[in-house]
SETOR-418534 format. One record per residue: residue in one letter; x, y, z of N, C-alpha, C, O in turn. Coordinates in Angstrom, 1 decimal. Layout:
residues N
(A, (X, Y, Z), (X, Y, Z), (X, Y, Z), (X, Y, Z))
...
end
This chain:
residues 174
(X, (15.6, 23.7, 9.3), (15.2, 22.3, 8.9), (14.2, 21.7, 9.8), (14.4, 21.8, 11.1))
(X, (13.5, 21.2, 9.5), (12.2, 20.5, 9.9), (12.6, 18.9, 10.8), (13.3, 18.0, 10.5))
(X, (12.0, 19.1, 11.9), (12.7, 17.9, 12.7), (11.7, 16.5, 11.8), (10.9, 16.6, 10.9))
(X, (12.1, 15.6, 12.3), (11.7, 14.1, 11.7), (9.9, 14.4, 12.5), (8.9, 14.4, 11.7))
(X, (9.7, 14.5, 13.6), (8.7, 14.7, 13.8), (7.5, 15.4, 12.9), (6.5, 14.9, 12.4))
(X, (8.1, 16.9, 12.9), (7.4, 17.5, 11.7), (7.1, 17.2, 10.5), (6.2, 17.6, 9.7))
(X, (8.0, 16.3, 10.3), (7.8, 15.9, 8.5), (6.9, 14.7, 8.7), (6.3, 14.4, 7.7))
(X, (6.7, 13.9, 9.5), (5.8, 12.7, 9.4), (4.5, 13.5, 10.0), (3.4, 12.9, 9.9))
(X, (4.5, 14.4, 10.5), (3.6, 15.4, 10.7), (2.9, 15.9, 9.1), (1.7, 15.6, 8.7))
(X, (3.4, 16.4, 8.7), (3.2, 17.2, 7.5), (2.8, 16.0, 6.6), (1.7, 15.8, 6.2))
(X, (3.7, 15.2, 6.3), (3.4, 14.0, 5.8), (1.9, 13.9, 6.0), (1.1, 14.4, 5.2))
(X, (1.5, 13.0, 7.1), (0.1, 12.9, 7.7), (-0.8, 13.7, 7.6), (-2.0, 13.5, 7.8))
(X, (-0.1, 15.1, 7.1), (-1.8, 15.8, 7.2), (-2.0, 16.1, 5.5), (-3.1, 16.5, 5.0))
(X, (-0.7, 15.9, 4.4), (-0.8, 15.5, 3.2), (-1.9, 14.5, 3.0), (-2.8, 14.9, 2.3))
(X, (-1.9, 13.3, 3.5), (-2.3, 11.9, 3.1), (-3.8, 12.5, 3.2), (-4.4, 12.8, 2.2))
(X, (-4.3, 12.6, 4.6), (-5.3, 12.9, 4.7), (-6.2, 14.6, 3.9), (-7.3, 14.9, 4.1))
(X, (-5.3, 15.2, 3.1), (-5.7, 16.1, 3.0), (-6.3, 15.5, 1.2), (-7.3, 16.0, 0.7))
(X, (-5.5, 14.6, 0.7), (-6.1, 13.7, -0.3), (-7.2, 13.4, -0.6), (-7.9, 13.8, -1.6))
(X, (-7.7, 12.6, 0.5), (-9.0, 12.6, 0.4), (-10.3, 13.5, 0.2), (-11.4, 13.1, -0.3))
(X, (-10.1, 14.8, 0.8), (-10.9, 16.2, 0.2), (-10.8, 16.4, -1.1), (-11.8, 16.6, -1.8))
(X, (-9.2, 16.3, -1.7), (-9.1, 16.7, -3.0), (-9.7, 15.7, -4.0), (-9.8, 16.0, -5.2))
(X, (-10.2, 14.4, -3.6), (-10.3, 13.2, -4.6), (-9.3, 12.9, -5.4), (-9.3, 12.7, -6.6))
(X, (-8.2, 12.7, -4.2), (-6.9, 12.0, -5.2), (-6.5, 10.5, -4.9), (-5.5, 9.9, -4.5))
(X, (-7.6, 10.4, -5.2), (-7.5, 8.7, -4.9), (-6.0, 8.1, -6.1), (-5.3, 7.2, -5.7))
(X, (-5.8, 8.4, -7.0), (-5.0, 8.1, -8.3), (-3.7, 8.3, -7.6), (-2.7, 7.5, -7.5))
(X, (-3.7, 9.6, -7.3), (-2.4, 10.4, -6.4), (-2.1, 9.1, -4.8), (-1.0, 8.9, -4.3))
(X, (-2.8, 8.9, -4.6), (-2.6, 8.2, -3.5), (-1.8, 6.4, -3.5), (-1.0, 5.7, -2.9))
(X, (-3.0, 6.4, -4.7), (-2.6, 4.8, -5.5), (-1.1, 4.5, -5.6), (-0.6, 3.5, -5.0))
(X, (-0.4, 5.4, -6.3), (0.8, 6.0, -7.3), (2.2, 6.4, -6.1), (3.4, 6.3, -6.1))
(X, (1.3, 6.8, -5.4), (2.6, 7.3, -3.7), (2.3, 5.8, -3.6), (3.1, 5.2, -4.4))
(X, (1.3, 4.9, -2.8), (1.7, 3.9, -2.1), (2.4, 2.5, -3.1), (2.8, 1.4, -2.6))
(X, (2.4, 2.8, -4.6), (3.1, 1.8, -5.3), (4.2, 1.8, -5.3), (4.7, 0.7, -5.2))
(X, (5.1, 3.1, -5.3), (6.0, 3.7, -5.2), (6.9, 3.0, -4.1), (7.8, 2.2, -4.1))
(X, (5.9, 3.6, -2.9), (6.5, 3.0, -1.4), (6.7, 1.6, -1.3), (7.5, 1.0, -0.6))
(X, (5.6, 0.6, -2.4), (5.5, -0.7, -1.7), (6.9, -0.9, -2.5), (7.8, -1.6, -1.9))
(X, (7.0, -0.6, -3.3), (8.7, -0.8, -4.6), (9.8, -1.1, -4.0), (10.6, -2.0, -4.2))
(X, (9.7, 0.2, -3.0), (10.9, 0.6, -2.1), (11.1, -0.4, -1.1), (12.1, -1.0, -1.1))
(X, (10.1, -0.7, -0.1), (9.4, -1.5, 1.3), (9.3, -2.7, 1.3), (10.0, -3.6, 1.9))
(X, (8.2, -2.7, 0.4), (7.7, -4.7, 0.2), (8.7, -5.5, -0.5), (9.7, -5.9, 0.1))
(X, (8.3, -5.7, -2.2), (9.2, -5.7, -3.4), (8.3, -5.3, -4.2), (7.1, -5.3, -4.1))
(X, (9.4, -5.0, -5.5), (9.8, -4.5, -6.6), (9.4, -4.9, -8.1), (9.6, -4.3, -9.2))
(X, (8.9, -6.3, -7.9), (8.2, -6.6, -9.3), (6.7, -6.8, -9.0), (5.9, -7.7, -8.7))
(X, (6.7, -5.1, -9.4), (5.0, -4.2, -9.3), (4.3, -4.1, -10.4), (5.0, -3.5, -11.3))
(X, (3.4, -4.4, -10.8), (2.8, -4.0, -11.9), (1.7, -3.1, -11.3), (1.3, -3.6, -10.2))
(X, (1.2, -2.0, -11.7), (0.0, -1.8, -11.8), (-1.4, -1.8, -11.6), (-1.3, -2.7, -10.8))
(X, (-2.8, -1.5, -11.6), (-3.9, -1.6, -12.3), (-3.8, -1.1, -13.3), (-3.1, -0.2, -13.2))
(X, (-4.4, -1.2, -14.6), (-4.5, -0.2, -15.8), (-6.1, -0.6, -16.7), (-6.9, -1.5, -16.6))
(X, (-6.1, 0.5, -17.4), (-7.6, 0.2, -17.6), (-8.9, 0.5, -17.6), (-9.1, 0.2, -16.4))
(X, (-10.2, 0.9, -18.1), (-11.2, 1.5, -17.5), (-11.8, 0.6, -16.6), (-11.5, -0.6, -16.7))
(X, (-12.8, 1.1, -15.7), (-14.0, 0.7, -15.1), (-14.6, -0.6, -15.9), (-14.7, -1.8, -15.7))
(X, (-15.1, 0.6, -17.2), (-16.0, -0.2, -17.9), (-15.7, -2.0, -18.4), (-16.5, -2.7, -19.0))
(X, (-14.5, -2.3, -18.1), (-13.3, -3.6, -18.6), (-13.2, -4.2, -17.6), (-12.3, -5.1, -17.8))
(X, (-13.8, -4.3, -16.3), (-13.8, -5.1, -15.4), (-13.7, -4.1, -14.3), (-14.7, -3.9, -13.6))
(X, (-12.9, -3.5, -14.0), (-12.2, -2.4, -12.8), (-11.0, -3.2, -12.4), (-10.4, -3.9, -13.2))
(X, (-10.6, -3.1, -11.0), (-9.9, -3.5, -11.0), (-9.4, -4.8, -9.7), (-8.3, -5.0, -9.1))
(X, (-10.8, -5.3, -9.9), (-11.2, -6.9, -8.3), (-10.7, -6.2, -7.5), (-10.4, -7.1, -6.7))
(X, (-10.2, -4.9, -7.0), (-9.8, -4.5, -5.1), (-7.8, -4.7, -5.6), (-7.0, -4.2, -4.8))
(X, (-7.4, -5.2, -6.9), (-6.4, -5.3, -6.6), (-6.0, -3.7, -7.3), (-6.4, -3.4, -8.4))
(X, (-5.2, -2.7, -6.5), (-4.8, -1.5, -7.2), (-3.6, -1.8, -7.8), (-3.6, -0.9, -8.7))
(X, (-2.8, -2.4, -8.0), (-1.4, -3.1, -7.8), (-1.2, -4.6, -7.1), (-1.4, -5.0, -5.9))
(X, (-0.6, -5.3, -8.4), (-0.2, -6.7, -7.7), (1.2, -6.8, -8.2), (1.7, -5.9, -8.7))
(X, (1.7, -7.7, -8.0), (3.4, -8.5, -8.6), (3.2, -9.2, -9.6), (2.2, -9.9, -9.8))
(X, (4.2, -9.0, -10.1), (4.3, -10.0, -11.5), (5.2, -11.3, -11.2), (5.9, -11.5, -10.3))
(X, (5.1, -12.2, -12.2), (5.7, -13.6, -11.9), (7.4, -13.0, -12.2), (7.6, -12.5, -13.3))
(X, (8.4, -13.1, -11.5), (10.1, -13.6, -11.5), (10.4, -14.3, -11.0), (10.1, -14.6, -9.9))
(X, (11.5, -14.9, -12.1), (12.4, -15.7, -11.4), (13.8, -15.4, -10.9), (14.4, -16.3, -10.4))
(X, (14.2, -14.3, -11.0), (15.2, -13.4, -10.5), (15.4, -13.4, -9.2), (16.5, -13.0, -8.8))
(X, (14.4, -13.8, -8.3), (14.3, -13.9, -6.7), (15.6, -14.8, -6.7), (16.5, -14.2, -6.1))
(X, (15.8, -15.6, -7.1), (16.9, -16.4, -7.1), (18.3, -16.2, -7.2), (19.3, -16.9, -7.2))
(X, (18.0, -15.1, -7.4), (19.7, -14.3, -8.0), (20.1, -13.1, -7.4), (20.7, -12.1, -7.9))
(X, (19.3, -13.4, -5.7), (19.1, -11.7, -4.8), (20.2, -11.0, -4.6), (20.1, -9.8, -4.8))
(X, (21.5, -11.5, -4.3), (22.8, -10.7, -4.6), (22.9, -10.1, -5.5), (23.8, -9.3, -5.3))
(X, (22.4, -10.2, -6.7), (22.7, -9.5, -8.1), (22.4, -8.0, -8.4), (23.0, -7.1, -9.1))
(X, (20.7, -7.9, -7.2), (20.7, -6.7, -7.9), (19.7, -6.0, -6.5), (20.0, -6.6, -5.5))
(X, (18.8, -5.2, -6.4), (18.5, -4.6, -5.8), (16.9, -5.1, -6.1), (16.0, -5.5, -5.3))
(X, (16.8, -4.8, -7.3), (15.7, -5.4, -8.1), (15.4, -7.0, -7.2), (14.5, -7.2, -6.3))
(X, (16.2, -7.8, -7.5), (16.3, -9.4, -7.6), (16.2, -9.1, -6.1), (15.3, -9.8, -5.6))
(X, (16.7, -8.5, -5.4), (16.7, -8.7, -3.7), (15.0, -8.8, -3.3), (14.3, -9.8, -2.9))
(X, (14.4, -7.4, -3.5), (13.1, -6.9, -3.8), (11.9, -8.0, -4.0), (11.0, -7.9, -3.2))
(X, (11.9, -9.1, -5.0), (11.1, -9.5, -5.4), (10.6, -10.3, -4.7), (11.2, -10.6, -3.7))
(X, (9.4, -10.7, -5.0), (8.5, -11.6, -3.8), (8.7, -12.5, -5.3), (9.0, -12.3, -6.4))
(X, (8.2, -14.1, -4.2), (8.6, -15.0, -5.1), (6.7, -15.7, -5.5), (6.3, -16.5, -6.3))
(X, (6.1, -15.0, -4.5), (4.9, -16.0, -4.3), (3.7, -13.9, -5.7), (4.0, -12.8, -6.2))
(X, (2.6, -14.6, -5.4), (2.0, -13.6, -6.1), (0.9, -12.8, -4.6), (0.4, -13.3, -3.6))
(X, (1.2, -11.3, -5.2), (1.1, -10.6, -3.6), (0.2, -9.4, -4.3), (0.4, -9.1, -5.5))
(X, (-0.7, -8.7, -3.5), (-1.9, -7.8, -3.8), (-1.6, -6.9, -3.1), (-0.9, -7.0, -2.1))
(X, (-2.2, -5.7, -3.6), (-1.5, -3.9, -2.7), (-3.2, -3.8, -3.1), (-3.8, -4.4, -4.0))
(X, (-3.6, -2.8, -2.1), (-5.4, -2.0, -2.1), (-5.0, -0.9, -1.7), (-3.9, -0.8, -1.0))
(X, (-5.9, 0.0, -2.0), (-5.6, 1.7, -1.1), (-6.7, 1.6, -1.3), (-7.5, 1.0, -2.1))
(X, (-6.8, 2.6, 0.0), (-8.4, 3.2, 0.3), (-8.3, 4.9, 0.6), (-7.1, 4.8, 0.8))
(X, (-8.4, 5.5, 0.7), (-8.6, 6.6, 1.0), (-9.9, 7.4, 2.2), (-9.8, 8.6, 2.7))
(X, (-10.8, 6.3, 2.4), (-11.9, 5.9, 3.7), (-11.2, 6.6, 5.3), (-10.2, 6.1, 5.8))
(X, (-11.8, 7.4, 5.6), (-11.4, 7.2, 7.0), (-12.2, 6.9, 8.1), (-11.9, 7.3, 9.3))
(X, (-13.3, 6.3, 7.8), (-14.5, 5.9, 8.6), (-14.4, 4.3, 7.7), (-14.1, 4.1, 6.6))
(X, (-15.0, 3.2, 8.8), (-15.2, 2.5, 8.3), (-14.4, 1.5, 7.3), (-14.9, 0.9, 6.4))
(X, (-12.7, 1.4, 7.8), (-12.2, 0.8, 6.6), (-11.8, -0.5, 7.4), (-10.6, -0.9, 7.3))
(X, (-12.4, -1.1, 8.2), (-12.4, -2.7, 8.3), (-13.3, -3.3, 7.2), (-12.9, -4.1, 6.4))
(X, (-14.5, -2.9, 7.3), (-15.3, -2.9, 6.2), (-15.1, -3.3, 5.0), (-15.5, -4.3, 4.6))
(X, (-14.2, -2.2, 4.4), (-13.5, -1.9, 3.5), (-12.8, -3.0, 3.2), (-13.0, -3.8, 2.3))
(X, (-11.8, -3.1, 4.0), (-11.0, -4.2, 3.6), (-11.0, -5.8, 3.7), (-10.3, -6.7, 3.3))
(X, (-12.6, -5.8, 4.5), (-12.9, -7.2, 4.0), (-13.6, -7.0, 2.6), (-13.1, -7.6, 1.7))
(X, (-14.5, -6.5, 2.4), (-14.9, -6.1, 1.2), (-14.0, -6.4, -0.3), (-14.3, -6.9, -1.4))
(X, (-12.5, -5.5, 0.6), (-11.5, -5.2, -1.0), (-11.0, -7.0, -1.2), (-10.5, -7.4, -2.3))
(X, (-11.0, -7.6, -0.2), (-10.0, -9.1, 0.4), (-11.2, -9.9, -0.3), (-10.7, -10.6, -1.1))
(X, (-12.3, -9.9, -0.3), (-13.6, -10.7, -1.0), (-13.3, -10.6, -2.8), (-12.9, -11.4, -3.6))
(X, (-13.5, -9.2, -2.9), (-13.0, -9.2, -4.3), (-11.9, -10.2, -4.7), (-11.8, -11.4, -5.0))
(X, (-11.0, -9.2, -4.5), (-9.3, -10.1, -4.6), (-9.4, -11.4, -4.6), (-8.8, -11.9, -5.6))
(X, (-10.2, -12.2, -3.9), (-10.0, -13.5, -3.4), (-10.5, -14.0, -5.1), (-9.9, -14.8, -5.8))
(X, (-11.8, -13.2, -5.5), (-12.5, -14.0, -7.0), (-11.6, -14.0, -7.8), (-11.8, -14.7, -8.7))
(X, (-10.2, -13.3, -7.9), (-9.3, -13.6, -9.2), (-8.2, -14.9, -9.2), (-8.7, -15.9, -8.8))
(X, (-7.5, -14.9, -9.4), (-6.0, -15.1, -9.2), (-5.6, -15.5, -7.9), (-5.6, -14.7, -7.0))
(X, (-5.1, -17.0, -7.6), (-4.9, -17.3, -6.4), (-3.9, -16.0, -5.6), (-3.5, -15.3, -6.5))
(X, (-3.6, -15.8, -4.5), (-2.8, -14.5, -3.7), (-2.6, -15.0, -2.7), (-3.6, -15.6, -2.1))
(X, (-1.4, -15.0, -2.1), (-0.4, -16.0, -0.6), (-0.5, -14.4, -0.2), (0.1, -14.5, 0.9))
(X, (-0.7, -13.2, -0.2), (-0.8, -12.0, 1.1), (-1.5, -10.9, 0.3), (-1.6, -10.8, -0.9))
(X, (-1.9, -9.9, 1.2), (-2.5, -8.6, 0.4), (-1.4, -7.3, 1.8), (-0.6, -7.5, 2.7))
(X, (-1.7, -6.4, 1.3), (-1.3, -5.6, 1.9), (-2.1, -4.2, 1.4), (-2.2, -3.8, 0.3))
(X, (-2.7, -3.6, 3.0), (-3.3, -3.0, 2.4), (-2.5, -1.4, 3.3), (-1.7, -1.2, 4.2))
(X, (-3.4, -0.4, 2.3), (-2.8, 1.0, 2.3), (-4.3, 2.1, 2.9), (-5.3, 2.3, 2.2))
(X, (-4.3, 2.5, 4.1), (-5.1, 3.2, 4.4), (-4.6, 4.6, 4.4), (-3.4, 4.6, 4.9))
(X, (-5.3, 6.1, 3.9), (-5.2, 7.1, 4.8), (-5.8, 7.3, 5.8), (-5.5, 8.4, 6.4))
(X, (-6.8, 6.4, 6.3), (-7.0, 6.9, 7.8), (-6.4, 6.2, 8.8), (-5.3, 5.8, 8.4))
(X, (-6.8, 6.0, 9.8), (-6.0, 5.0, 10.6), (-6.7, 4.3, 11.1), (-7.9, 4.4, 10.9))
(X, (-6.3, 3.4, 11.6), (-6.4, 1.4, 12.0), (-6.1, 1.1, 13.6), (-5.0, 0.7, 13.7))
(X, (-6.7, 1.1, 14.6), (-5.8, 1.3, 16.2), (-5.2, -0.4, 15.8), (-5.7, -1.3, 15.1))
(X, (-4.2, -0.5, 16.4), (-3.7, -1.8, 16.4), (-4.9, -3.3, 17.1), (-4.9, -4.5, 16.7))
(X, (-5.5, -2.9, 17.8), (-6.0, -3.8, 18.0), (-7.2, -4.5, 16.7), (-7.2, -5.6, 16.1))
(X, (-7.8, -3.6, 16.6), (-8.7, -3.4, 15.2), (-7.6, -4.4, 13.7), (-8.0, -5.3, 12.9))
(X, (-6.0, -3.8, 13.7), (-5.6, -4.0, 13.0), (-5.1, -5.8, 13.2), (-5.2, -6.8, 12.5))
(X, (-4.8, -5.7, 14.0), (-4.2, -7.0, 14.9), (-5.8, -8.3, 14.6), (-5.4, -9.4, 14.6))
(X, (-7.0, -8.1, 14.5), (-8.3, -8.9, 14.5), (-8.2, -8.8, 13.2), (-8.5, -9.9, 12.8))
(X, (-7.9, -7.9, 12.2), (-8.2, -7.8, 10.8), (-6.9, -9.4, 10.1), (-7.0, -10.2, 9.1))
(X, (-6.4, -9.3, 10.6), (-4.9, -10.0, 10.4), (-5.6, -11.6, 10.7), (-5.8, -12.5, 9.9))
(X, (-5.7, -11.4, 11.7), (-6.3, -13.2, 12.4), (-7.4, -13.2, 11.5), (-7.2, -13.9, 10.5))
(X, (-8.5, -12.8, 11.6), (-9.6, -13.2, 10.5), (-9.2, -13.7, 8.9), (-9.4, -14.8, 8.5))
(X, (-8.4, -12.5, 8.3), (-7.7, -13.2, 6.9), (-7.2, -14.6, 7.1), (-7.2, -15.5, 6.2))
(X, (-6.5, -14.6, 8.5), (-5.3, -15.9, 8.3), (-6.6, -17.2, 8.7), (-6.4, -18.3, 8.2))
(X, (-7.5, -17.2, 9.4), (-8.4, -18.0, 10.0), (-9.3, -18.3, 9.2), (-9.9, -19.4, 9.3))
(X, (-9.6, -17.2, 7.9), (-11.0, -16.6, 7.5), (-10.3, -17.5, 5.8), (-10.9, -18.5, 5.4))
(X, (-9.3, -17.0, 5.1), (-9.1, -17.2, 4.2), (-7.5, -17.7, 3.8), (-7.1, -17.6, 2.6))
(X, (-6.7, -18.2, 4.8), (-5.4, -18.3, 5.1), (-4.6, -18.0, 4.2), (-4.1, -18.5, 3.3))
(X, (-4.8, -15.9, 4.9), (-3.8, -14.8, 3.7), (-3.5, -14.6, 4.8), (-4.0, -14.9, 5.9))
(X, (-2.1, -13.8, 4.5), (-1.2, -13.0, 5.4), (-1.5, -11.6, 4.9), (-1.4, -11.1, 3.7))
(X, (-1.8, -11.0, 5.9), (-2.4, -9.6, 5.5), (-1.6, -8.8, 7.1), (-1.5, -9.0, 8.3))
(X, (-0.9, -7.6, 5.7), (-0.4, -6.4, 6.0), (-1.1, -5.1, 6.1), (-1.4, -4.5, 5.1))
(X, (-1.4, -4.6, 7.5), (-2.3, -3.0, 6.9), (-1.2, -1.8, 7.1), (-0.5, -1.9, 8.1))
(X, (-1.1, -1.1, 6.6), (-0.6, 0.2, 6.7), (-1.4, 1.4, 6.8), (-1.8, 1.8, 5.8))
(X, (-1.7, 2.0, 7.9), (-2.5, 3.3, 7.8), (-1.7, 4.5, 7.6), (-0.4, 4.4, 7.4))
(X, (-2.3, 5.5, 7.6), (-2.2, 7.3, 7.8), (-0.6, 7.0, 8.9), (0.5, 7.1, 8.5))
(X, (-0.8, 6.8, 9.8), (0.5, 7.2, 10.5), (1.7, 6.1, 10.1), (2.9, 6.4, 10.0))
(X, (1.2, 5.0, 9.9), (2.8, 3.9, 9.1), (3.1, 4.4, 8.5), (4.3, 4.7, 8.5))
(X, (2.3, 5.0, 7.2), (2.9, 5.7, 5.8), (3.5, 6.5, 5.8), (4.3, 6.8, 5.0))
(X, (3.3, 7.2, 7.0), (4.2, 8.8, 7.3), (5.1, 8.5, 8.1), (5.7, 9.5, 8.2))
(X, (5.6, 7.6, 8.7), (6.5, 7.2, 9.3), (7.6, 6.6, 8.1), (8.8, 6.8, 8.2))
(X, (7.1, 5.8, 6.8), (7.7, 5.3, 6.1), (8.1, 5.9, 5.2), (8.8, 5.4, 4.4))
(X, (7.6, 7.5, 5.2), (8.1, 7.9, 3.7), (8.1, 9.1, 4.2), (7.3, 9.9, 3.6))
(X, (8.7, 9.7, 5.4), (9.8, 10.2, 6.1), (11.4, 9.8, 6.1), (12.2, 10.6, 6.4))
(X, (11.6, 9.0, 6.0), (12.5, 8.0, 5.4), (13.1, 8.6, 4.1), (12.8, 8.7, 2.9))
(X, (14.6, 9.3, 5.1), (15.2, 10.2, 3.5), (15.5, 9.2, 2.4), (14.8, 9.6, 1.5))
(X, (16.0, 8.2, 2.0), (15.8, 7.0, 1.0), (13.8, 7.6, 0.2), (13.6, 8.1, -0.9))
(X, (13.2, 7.5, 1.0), (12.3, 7.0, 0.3), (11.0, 9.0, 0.1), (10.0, 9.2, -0.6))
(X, (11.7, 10.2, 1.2), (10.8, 11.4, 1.1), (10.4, 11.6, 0.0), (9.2, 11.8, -0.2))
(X, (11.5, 11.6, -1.2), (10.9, 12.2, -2.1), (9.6, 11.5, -3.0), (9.3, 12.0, -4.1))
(X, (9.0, 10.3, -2.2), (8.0, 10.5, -3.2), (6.6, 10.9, -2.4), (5.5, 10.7, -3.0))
(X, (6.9, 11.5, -0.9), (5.8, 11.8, -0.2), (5.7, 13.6, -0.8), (4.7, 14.1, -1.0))
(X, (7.2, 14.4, -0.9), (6.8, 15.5, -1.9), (6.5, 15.4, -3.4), (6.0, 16.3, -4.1))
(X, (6.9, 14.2, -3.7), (6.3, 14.2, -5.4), (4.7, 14.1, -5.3), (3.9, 14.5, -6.1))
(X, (4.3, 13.3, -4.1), (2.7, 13.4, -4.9), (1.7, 14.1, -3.2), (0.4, 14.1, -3.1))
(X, (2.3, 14.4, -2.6), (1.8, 15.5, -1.3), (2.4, 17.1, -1.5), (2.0, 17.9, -0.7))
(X, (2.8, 17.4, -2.2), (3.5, 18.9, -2.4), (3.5, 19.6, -0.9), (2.7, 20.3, -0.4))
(X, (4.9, 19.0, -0.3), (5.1, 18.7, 0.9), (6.0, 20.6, 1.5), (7.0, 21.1, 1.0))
(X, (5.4, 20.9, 2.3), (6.6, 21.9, 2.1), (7.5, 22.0, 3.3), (7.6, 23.0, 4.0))
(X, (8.0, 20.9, 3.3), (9.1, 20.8, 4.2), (10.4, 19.7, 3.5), (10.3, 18.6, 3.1))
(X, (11.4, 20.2, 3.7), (13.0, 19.6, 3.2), (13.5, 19.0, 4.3), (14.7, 18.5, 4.3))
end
């Protein structure tokens, strides 16, 4: 059996091995999954072509509930964010400050949004991540979450939550 190290190991070199293959979709779909589990739970989607708008930077946002109110009830109801909340993936490993002001500009033209959270495969050094955070809150007063390459693998190492880093990394470690 594969120590916890290894698997966030393997994990890590899955995420990044993504981006060779152009599985940006594959990547989208793992980190919706995770935010379900993680963030909360009333996820919708992007769906849609290109040609119909795309999708403003949001790959995944929340839907409106009122269930927040009834968090003992269910797991679901615990889950839910009460305010309206934005997920982005990038798959970039160069250059994804960039990026995520970029994806955060978009976002901003739709639908008012109280936080974004975003999903990198590459990685973010904390400090870089820590300036991205103050600019949003200074810049456009969002609360912004980043997750890179090594949080994700940290997070979905997580026996609760591995199986969906082997459903869409075809991971070969148990």
């Amino acid at each position: 059996m594969a120590s916890r190290s290894e698997v966030e190991q393997q994990i890590a070199f899955g995420l990044e091995r993504l981006s060779s293959q152009n599985g940006h979709h594959e990547f989208e779909h793992l980190c919706r999954r995770l935010a379900r589990q993680r963030i909360c739970s009333n996820i919708l989607p992007a769906t849609g072509p290109v040609s119909a708008g795309g999708d403003q930077g949001r790959d995944f946002e929340t839907f409106r509930t009122y269930l927040h109110e009834l968090a003992d009830t269910s797991a679901f109801a615990a889950l839910a964010s009460s305010g309206p909340v934005v997920f982005a993936c990038t798959l970039q490993r160069d250059g994804i400050p960039s990026k995520i002001k970029a994806d955060i500009a978009s976002i901003l033209d739709g639908a008012p949004v109280s936080e974004v959270h975003f999903f990198a495969a590459g990685t973010v050094a904390a400090a870089k991540r820590h300036e991205l955070q103050k600019w949003a809150r200074e810049t456009h007063e969002l609360h912004l979450d980043i997750y890179d390459r090594e949080a994700i693998a940290e997070l979905l190492a997580e026996p609760d939550v591995f199986w969906i880093a082997n459903e869409y990394l075809s991971l070969l470690v148990s």
